[in-house]
C-alpha positions in Angstrom: 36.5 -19.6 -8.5 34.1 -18.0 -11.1 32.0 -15.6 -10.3 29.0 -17.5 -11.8 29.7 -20.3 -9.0 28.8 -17.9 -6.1 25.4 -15.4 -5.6 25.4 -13.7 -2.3 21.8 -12.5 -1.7 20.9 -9.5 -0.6 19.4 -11.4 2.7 22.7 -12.4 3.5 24.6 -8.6 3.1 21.6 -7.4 5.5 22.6 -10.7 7.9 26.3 -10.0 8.5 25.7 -5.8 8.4 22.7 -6.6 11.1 24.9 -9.1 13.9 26.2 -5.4 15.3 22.3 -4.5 15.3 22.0 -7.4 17.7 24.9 -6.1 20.2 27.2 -8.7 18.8 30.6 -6.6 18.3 33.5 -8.3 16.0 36.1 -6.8 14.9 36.8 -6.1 10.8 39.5 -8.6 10.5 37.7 -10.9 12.9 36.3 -14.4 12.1 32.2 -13.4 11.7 31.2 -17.3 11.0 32.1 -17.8 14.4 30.5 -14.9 15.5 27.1 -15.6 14.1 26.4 -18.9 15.8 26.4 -17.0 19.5 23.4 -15.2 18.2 21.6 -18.4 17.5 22.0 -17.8 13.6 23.7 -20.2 11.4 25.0 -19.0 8.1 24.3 -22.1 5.2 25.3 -22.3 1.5 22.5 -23.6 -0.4 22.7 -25.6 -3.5 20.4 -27.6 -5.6 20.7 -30.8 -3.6 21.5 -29.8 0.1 22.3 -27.4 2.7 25.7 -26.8 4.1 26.2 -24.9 7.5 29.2 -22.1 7.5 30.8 -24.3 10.6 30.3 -27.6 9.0 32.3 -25.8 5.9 34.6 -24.7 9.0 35.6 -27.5 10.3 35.9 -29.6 6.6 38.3 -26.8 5.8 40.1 -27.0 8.6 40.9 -30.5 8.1 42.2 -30.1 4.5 44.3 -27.3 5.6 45.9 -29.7 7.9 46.5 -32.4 5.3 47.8 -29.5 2.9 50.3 -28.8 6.1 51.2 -32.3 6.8 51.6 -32.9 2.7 53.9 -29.4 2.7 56.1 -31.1 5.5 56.7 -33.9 3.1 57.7 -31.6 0.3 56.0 -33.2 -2.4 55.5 -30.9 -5.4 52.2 -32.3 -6.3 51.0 -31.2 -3.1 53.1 -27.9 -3.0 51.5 -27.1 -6.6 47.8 -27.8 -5.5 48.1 -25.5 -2.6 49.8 -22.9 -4.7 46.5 -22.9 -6.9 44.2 -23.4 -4.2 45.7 -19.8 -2.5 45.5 -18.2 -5.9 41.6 -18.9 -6.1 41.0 -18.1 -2.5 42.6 -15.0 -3.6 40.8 -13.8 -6.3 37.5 -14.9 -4.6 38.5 -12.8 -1.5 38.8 -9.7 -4.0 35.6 -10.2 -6.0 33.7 -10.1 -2.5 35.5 -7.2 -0.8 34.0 -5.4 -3.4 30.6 -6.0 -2.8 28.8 -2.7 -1.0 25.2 -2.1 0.1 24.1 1.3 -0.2 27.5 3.3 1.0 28.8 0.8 3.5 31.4 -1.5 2.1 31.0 -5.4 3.1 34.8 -6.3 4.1 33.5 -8.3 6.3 32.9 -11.2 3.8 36.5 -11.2 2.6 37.0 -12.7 6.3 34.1 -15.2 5.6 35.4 -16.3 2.3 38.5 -17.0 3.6 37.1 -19.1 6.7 40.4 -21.0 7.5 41.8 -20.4 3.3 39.1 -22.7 1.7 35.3 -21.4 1.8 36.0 -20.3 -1.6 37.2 -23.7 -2.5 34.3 -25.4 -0.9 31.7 -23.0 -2.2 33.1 -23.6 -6.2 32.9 -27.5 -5.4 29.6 -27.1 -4.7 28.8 -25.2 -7.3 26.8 -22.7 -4.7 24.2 -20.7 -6.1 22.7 -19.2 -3.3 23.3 -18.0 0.4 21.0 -17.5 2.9 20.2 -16.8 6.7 17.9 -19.4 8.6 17.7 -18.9 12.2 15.4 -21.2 14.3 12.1 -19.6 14.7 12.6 -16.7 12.0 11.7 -16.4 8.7 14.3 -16.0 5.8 12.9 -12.3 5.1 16.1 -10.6 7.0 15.1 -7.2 7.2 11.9 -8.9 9.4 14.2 -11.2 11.4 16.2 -8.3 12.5 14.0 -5.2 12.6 10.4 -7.0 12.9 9.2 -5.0 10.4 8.4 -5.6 7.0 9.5 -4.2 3.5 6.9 -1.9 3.7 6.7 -0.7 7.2 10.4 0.4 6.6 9.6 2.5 3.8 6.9 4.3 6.4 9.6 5.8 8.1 10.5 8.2 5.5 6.7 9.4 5.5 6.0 12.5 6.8 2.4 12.5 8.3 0.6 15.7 9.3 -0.8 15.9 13.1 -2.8 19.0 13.9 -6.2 19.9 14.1 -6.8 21.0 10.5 -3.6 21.5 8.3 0.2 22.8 8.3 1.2 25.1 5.5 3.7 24.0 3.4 6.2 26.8 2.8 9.0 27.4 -0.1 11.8 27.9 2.3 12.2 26.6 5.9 11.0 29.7 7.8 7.7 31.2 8.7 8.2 34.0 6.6 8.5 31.7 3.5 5.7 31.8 0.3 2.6 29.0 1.5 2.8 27.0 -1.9 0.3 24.1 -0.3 -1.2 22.7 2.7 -0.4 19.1 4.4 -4.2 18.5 6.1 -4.1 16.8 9.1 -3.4 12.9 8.7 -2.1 14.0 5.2 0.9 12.2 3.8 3.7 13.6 2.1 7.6 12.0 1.5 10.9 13.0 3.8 13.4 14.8 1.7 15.7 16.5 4.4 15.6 18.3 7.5 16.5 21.5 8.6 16.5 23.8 11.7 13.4 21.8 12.8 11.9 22.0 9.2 10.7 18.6 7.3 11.4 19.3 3.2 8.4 16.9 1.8 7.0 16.1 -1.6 3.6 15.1 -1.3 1.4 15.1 -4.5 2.2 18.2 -6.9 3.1 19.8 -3.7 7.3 20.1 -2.2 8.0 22.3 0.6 9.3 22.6 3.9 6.6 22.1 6.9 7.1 22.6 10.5 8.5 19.5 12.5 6.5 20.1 15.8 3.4 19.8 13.7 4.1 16.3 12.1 5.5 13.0 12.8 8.5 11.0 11.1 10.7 7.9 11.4 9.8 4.9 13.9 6.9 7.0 14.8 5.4 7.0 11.4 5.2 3.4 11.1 2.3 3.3 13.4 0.7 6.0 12.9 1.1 5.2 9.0 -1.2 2.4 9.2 -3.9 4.2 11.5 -4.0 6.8 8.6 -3.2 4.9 5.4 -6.2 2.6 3.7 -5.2 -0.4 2.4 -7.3 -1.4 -0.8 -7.4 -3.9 -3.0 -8.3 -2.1 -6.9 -9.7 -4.9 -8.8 -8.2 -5.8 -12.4 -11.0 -7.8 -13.8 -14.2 -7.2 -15.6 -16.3 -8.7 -12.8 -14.6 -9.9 -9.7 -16.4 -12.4 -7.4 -15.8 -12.2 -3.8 -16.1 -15.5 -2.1 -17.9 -16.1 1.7 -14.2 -18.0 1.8 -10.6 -18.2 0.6 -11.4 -20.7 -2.3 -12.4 -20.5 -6.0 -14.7 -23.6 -5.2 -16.2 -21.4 -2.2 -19.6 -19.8 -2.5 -19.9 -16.4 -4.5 -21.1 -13.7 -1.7 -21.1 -10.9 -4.5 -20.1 -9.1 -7.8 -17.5 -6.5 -8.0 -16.5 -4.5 -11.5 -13.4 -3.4 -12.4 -11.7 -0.9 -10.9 -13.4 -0.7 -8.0 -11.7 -0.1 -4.9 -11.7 -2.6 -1.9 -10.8 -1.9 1.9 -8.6 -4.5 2.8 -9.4 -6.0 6.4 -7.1 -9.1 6.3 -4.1 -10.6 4.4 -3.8 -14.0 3.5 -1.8 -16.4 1.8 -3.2 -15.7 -2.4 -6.0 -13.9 -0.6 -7.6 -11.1 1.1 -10.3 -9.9 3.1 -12.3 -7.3 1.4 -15.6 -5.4 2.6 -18.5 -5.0 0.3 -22.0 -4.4 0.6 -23.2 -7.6 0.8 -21.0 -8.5 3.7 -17.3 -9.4 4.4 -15.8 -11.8 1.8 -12.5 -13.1 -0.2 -10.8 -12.4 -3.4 -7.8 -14.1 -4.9 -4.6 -12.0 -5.3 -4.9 -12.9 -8.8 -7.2 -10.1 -9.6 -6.4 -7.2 -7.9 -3.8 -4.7 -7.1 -2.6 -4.4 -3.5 -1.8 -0.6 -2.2 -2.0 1.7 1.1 -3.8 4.8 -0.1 -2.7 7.8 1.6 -4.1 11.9 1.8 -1.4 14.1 0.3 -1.3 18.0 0.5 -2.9 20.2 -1.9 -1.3 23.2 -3.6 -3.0 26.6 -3.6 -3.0 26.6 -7.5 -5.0 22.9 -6.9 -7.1 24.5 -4.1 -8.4 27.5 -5.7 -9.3 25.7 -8.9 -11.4 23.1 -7.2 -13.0 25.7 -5.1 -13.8 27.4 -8.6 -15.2 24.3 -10.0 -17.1 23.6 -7.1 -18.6 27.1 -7.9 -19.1 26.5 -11.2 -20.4 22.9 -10.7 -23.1 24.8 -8.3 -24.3 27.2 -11.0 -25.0 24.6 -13.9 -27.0 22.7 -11.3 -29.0 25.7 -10.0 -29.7 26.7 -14.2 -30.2 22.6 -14.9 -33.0 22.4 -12.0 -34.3 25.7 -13.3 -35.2 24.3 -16.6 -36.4 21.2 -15.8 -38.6 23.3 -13.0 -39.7 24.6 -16.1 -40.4 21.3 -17.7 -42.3 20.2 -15.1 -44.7 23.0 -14.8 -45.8 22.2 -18.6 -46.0 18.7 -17.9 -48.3 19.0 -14.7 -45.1 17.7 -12.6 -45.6 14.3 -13.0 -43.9 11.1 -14.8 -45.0 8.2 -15.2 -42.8 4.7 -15.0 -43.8 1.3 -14.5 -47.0 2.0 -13.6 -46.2 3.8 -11.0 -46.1 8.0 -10.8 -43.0 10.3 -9.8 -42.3 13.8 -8.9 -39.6 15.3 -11.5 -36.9 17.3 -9.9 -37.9 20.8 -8.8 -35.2 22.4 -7.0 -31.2 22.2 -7.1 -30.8 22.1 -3.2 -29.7 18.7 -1.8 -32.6 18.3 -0.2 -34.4 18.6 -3.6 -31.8 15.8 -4.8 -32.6 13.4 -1.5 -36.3 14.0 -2.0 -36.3 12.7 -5.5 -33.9 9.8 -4.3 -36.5 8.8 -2.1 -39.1 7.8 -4.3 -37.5 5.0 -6.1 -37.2 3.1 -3.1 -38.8 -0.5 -2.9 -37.2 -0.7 -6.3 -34.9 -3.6 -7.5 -31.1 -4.0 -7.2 -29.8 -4.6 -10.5 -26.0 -5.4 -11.2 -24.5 -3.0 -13.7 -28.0 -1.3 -14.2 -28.5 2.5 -14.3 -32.8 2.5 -14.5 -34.2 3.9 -11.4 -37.3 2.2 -11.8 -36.3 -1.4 -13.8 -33.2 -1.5 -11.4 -29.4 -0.1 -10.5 -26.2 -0.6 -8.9 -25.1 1.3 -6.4 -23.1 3.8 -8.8 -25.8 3.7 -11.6 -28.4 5.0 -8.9 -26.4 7.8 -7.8 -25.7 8.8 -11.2 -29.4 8.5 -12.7 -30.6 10.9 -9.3 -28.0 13.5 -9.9 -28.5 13.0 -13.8 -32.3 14.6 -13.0 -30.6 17.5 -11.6 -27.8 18.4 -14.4 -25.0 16.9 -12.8 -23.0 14.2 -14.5 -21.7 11.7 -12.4 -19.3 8.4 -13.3 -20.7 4.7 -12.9 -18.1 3.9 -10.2 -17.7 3.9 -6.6 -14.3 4.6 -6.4 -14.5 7.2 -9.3 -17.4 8.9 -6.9 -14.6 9.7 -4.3 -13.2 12.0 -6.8 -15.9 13.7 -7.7 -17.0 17.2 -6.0 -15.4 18.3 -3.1 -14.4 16.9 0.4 -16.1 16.8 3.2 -14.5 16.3 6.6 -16.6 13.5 8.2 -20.3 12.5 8.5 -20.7 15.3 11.2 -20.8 17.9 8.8 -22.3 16.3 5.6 -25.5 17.6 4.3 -28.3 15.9 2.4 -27.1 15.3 -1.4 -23.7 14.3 -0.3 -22.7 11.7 -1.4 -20.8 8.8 0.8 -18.3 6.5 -0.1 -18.1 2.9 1.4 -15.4 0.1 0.1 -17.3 -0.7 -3.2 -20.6 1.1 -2.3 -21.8 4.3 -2.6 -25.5 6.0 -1.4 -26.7 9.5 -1.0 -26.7 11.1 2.4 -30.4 11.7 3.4 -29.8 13.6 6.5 -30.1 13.0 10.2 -27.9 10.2 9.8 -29.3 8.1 7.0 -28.6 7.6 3.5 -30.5 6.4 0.5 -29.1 3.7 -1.9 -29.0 0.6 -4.1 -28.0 -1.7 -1.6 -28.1 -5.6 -2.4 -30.4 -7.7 -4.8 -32.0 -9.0 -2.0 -32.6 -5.6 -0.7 -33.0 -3.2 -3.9 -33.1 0.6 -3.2 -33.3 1.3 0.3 -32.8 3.6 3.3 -30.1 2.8 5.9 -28.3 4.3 8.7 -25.0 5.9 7.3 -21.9 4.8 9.9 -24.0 0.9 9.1 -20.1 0.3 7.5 -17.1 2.5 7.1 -16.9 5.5 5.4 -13.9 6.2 3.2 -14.9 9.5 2.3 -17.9 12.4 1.6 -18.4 14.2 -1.5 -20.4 17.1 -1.6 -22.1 17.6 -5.5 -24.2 20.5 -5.4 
């Protein structure tokens, strides 16, 4: 048989390796089509036309090995010659498979399936097979699911490594206490299994690879939950201007705008689609458009956390010399602006009170898609970035850029007006006691809202 006649799939390999998985035992040199039919799991050859069950193969085969008997009894040397050739390709098919391995296991096992009573091989070149696959009643044909329940990516969640603590673990250059802190793994913080040792996980998370202390984190089957508690699942979007849908359909009405990418929390999978959060409510986008990913935290270095804590400090200065001057402005101007008829108070401080103060007064005005003007209209972005313009700071025209921006701030307990908050899509200013300022809808415009109204991926602190 060629080998161009025959494709095992990997779904198959992971069927046969998985029967023991399923307390099945068999032994090497066993016959494992008959062992896979007590587990309620049929193994079929699939061509372009039809279907063919392992045990239907079984029981044609053992019919022609019969004949070949019976025609061996008569000693005719047509017959003798045909099963001659018919050995030598069960043979050499028997060989090619014994060779096939999945990861460090070898896969003897489907020499014994090939040879199914001498003639699989036979059958399968007949047939011109070009696939095999699993199909078990009530299961799908995803094999790693069938046999683990978990999918492609929950299996790679066990080789996470996920922080558990109150605040943070050091990550250390050697697996002892008295090793060099070269980072820190903040709690719910992600990094990637390398090895263990003496109750020490080696991780590389972000620039950051190290050993962390076991008792502190969480690993294997009891990362795959906790994974998803921590992990965000977004949707980026890959399109100039995405529309999100009230309903899986492109014929379905248009609920909102979204530009490229921003990032999406991700509520529900479907099939093409998901279920994404924005500010106008909870809608659909095709597949088609964006990029599908679980975002996790990873650890920070101490190189990467004293330079942010330096910008942060330099970031603070330029702000307090910015307001100064424009303090300055105002003074020689009288303090006033004027703007669509209508009269504002310039900046005077560099506090982020000062910032939510000047925020404040451009509410009534309109929502406007893509715009930057607080008075003729903004997005949610350009709003943010036109306030803290006023006050020195430069500031991207993107919601998920914002969550980069500044430094962190460990939730909504502890932000302080001038933050800024990050929502799926959305972005406002924190105005204290629990409320935030921003350019919510175009039905709405620039408003004030409660901040926990949606879910916060994260808190930036500017000035």
């Amino acid at each position: 048989m060629k080998k161009n006649n025959l494709k095992l799939t990997a779904c198959a390999l992971a069927a046969v390796i998985g029967v023991t998985g399923m307390g099945i035992e068999a032994e090497a040199t066993g016959n494992v089509a008959s062992v896979l039919p007590s587990a309620g799991i049929e193994l079929y050859l699939q061509d372009e036309e039809k279907s063919t069950s392992l045990s239907s193969i079984k029981e044609e085969a053992d019919k022609e090995e019969a004949d070949k008997e019976e025609a061996e009894k008569e000693g005719t040397e047509k017959e003798g010659a045909n099963e001659e050739e018919a050995e030598q390709e069960e043979g050499s098919d028997a060989s090619e498979l014994e060779g096939i391995s999945v990861g460090s296991a070898q896969v003897g096992v489907f020499s014994d399936i090939a040879s199914t009573s001498g003639t699989l091989s036979k059958k399968s070149s007949e047939k011109k097979i070009v696939d095999t696959v699993l199909v078990s009643e009530g299961y799908t044909r995803d094999l790693r699911a069938m046999v683990s329940g978990l999918s492609e990516e929950e299996e790679s969640f066990k080789n996470l490594v996920i922080a558990r603590v109150n605040d943070y673990v050091n990550v250390r250059d050697i697996p002892s206490e008295d090793g060099e802190i070269v980072g820190k793994l903040y709690n719910k913080s992600v990094g990637s299994f390398i090895e263990e040792e003496d109750g020490w996980y080696k991780i590389s998370s972000g620039s950051v690879e190290g050993y962390v202390k076991g008792e502190f984190c969480v690993t294997g089957d009891e990362a795959v939950d906790y994974a998803k508690e921590v992990g965000t699942r977004i949707a980026t979007v890959t399109t100039t201007t995405l529309k999100v849908r009230e309903q899986p359909g492109l014929e379905e009405t248009v609920l909102g705008l979204v530009p490229i990418e921003d990032e999406l929390i991700v509520t529900e999978e479907l099939d093409g689609w998901v279920k994404v959060n924005i500010e106008e409510g909870d809608g659909y986008v095709s597949t088609d458009y964006v990029t599908l990913s679980t975002e996790f935290v990873k650890a920070e270095s101490i190189a990467e956390e004293k330079a942010r804590l330096a910008k942060e400090e330099e970031a603070r200065k330029a702000a307090k010399a910015a307001a100064k001057k424009k303090a300055a402005e105002n003074a020689a101007s009288g303090g006033k602006s004027e703007s669509g008829g209508k009269t504002y108070a310039n900046p005077t401080g560099s506090t982020g009170a000062d910032v939510v103060q000047f925020a404040k007064q451009f509410v009534g005005n309109p929502y406007v898609y893509g715009g930057t003007s607080l008075t003729n209209g903004a997005d949610c972005s350009g709003f943010v970035m036109s306030v803290y313009k006023n006050f020195g700071v430069s500031l991207p025209h993107s919601s998920a850029a914002d969550r980069s921006v500044g430094a962190a701030v460990n939730g909504l307990e502890n932000a302080q007006p001038g933050d800024i908050i990050c929502y799926s899509g959305h972005v406002g200013i924190y105005a204290g006691n629990g409320q935030i300022v921003h350019a919510s809808t175009s039905k709405t415009g620039i408003i004030v809202s409660n901040a926990n109204y949606r879910s916060i991926l994260s808190i930036r602190r500017i000035l």
